[in-house]
N, C-alpha and C positions, 0 to 999 in steps of 0.2 A: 507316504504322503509327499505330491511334490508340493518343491519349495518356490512362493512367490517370487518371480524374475523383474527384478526394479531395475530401470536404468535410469542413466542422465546425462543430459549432451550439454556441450559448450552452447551458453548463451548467447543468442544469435542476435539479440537486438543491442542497435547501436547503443555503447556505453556503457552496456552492463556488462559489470565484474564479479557479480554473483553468482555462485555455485550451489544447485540445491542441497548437497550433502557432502558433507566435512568429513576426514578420515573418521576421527572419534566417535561421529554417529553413523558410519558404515558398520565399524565393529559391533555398535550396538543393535543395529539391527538384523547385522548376520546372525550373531545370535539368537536372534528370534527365529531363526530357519528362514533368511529372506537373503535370497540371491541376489549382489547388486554388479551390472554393469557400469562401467565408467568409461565415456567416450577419450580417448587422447586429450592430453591438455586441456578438459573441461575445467580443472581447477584452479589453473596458473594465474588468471586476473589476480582472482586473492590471494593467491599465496600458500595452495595446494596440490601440493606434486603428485605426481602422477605415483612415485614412490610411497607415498603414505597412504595411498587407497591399498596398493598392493599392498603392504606387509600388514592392513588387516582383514585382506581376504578379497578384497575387489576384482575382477575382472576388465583391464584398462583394454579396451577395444576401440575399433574404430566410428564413425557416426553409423554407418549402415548396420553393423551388425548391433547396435546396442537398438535400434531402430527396427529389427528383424527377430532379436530374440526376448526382449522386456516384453513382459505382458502388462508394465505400470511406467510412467514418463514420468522422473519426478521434472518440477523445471520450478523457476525463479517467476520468469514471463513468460508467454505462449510460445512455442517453439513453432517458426515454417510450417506451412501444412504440409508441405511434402518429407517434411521429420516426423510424423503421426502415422502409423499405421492403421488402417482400417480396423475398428473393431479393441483397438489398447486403451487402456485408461489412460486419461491424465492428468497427473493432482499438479495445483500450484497455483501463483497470484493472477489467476486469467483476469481479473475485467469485467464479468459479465455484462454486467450493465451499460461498461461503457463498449462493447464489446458485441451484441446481440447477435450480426449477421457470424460471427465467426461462430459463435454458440450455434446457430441454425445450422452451419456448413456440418460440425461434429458431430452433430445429432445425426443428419443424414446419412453419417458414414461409421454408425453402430458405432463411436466411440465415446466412453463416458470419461465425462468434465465434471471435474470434484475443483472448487474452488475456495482457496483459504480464505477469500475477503467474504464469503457470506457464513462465516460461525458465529453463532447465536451469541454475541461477548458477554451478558450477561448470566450467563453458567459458568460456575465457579471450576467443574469440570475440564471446559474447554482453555484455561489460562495457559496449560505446557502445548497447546498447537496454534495460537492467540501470533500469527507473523504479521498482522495488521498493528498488531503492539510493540512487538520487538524491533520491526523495522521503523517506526515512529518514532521512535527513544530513540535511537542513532541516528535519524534524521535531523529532529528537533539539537540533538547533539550538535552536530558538526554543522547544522545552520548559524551558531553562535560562530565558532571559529571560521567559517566563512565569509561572515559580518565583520568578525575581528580582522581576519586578511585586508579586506577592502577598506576598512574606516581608519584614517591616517592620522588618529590620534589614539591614547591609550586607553584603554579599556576600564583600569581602575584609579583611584586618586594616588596619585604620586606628589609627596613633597620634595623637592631635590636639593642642593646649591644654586641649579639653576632657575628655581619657580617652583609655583605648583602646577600641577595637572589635575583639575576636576574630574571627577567620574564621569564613562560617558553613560547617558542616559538613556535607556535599549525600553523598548516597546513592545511586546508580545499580543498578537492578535489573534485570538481562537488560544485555550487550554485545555486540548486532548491530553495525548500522550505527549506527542511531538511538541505541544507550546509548555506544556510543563517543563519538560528535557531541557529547554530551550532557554526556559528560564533560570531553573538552577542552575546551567551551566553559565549563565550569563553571570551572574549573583557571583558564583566562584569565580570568576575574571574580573569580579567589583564593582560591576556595574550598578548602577543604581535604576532598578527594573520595575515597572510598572507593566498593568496586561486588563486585558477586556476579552469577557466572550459573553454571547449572548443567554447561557446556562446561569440561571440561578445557583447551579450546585457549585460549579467552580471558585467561590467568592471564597469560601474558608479554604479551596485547596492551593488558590493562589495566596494568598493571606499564610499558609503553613509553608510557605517556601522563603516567605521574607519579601512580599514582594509588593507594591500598593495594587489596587482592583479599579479600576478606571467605573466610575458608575453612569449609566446614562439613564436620562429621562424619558428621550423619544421612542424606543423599542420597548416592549414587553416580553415576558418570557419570552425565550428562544431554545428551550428546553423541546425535546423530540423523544420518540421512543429510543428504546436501547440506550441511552446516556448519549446519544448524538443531538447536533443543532436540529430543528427544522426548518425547513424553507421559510426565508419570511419574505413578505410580500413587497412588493415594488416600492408602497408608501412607506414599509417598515427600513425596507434598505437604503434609501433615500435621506430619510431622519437619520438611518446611523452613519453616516457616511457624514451630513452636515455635522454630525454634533462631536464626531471621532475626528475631524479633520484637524482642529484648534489643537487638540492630545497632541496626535504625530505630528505639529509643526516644531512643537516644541521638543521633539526628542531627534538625538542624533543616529540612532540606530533603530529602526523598526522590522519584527520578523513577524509572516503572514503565516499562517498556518488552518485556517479553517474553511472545511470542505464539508458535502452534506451526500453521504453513499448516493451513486449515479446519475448524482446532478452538477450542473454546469458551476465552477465555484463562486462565491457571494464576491462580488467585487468592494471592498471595503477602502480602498486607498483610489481616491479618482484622479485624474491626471491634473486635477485644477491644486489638490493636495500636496501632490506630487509640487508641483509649480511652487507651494507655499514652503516649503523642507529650504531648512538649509543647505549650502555648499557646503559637499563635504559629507553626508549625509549617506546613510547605506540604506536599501531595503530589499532585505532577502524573502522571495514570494513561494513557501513550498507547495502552495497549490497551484504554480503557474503549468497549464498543459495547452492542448492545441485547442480546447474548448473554451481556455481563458484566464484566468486567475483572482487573483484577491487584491492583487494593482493592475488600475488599467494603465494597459499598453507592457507587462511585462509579457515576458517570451520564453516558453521552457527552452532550458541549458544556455539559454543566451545572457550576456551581461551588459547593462545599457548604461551609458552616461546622458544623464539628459542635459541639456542647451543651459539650467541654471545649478550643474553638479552635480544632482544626484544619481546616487549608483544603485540600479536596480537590478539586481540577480535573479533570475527564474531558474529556481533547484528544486524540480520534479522528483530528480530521484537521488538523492541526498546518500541513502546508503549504499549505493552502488559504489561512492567516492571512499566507502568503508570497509570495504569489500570482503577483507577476514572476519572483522568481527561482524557486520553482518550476517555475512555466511556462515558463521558458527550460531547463532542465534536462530537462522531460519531454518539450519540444518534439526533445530533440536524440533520447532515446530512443525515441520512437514515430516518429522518421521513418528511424531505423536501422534498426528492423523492418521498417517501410512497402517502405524499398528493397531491402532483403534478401528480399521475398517477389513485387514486382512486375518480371515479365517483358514484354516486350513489351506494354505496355499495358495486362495484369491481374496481379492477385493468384493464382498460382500456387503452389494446395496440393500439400503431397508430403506427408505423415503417418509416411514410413521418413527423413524426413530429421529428425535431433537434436534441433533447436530445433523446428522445426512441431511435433514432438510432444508436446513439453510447452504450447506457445501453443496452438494449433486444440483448441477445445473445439466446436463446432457445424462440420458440411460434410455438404452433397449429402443436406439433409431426417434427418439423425442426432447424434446427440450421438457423435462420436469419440475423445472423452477419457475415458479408463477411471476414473481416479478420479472422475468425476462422473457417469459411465453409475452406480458401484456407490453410489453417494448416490440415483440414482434404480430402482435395483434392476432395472437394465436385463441383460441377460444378456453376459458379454464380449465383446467384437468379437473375430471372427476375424479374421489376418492380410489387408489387399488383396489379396492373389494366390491365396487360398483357392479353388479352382475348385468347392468346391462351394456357393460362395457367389453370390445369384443377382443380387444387383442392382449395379448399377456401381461403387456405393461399395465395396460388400465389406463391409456392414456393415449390418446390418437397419434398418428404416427405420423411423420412427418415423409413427405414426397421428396423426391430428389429435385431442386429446380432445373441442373442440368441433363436433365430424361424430356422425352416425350411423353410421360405418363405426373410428368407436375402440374399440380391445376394451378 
């Protein structure tokens, strides 16, 4: 029987320090009879040498040949399309959503896109390949001590000889993974932490960390499927925004964190807000990206002082600044998936099976995931076994735009 051929190349996108796999879950998956290549220095950002892949069995090669001989890519981000072989798999945090035309380019080019951000989170199954979690908790992490860097007073009540020092008073906005993280860590540096989200559920989980629940009148539930927010409406965002404004004037550190899968993020902090913050004042925005954020006018990876003090940090991607322990976390996730889809030597799609269906966005020259077919205004896949469907997939096949034969 041959043995699955994984590889993984140094992270190509500006800033990232992630490595999809860590010595200790190479060894584990060698053991599974799975062959892994490791590009040169794919590990070194975090702090994984080239020496610990080897002495547990790795193969340290260069980009081309790990490029040339994987038949599976694991990766962090999307790797160049000219690092993709025609016809290779490749698991990891693509984007779809935010993402579509790249999902259309892979499909064209028989390569299938397994993506960790669409697993079903509510199967209890899915929690050891769950990297939309793990890298959340070290985000939400290291957003406190980022806050704590920039805010130029202390963090907890200090009595001294010289005075006292009041606790600073941190803010939390949205309580996923990341605003919880975010808060406990805040609490353990003494802060004295308060938090809002629009989830009815989060009120006792905020309340079990030690922390107040900020209540509003103007929005109703904001509860969505899968334990995420949902969109709320113009008039709804509008109210929260008036009514959350008076909150964060009054607090010296506030961290953003709420995002809704493949939409543009809820702007909660508006710049008239902004205007009313004290000097001196920090707001760390983890859903700032090029779409937007949860303070207007923040900037991903940029850091702003505005005209009356306040410092507004756009930290997109938080765990890349964590980069071992990150990478030890997501290495444990993307080889849970890895092994849960390889059979006998390959990656065995099934699309009626739970989890494949929310992962497998690209297979057999088609885009397969509905939510990203109707981003490309692709017409819905019929079920596989639809017999009057002609081609093997069961599922219309996508033309090459760059042919003369694209309609």
């Amino acid at each position: 029987m041959a043995a699955a051929r994984v590889g993984v190349l140094r992270e190509s996108t500006a800033g990232e320090r992630r490595v999809a796999l860590t010595p200790d879950v190479v060894g584990r998956i060698r053991n599974a009879g799975v062959d892994v290549f490791i590009e040169t220095g794919a590990g070194d950002a975090a702090w994984y040498p080239d020496d610990e892949y080897a002495q547990v069995g790795a193969s340290i090669v260069d980009a081309a040949s790990v490029r040339e001989t994987a038949d599976v890519l694991l990766c962090v981000q999307p790797p160049p399309r000219e690092q993709i072989r025609d016809g290779q798999t490749v698991i990891g945090l693509l984007g779809p959503l935010l993402r579509p035309e790249l999902m259309r380019d892979l499909a064209v080019r028989k390569i299938t896109a397994i993506s960790l951000d669409g697993l079903p989170r509510t199967l209890t199954r899915v929690q050891s390949m769950d990297a939309l979690t793990s890298q959340a908790s070290v985000a939400g992490y290291r957003a406190v001590l980022v806050a704590a860097n920039h805010f130029d007073r202390f963090f907890p009540l200090l009595i001294t000889a010289a005075g006292t020092s009041k606790p600073a008073a941190v803010l939390v906005l949205g309580t996923g993974v990341a605003g919880l993280q975010a808060i406990g860590t805040a609490r353990r540096l003494g802060a004295v932490v308060s938090a809002y989200d629009v989830r009815p559920a989060a009120r006792s989980e905020v309340a079990s960390l030690g922390a107040k629940f900020i209540e509003l009148t103007s929005v109703e539930s904001g509860g969505g499927e899968g334990g995420y927010a949902r969109v709320l409406t113009e008039e709804e965002q509008a109210a929260m925004q008036a009514e959350l404004a008076e909150h964060i004037a009054r607090h010296d550190v506030v961290i953003t964190t709420a995002q809704v899968p493949g939409q543009v993020p809820p702007v909660m902090v508006s710049a008239a807000t902004v205007k009313a913050m004290r000097p001196g004042s920090v707001i760390v925005d983890l859903a700032a990206s090029e779409l937007g954020g949860n303070v207007e006018g923040s900037r991903p990876d940029e850091t702003i002082v505005t005209t009356n003090g306040v410092t507004i940090v756009g930290a997109p991607n938080l765990p890349s600044s964590m980069a071992n322990a990150a990478s030890a976390a997501y290495a444990r996730n993307i080889s849970a998936l890895l092994l849960y889809l390889v059979h006998d030597g390959e990656v065995v799609v099934d699309t009626s099976d739970e989890i494949q269906r929310g992962v497998v966005v690209t297979h057999g020259g088609d885009v397969v995931h509905p939510a990203v077919r109707a981003l490309l205004h692709l017409p819905p896949s019929r079920p596989p076994d639809d017999p009057d469907e002609s081609d093997l997939t069961g599922r219309h096949q996508l033309a090459d735009p760059n042919t003369e034969s694209a309609s």
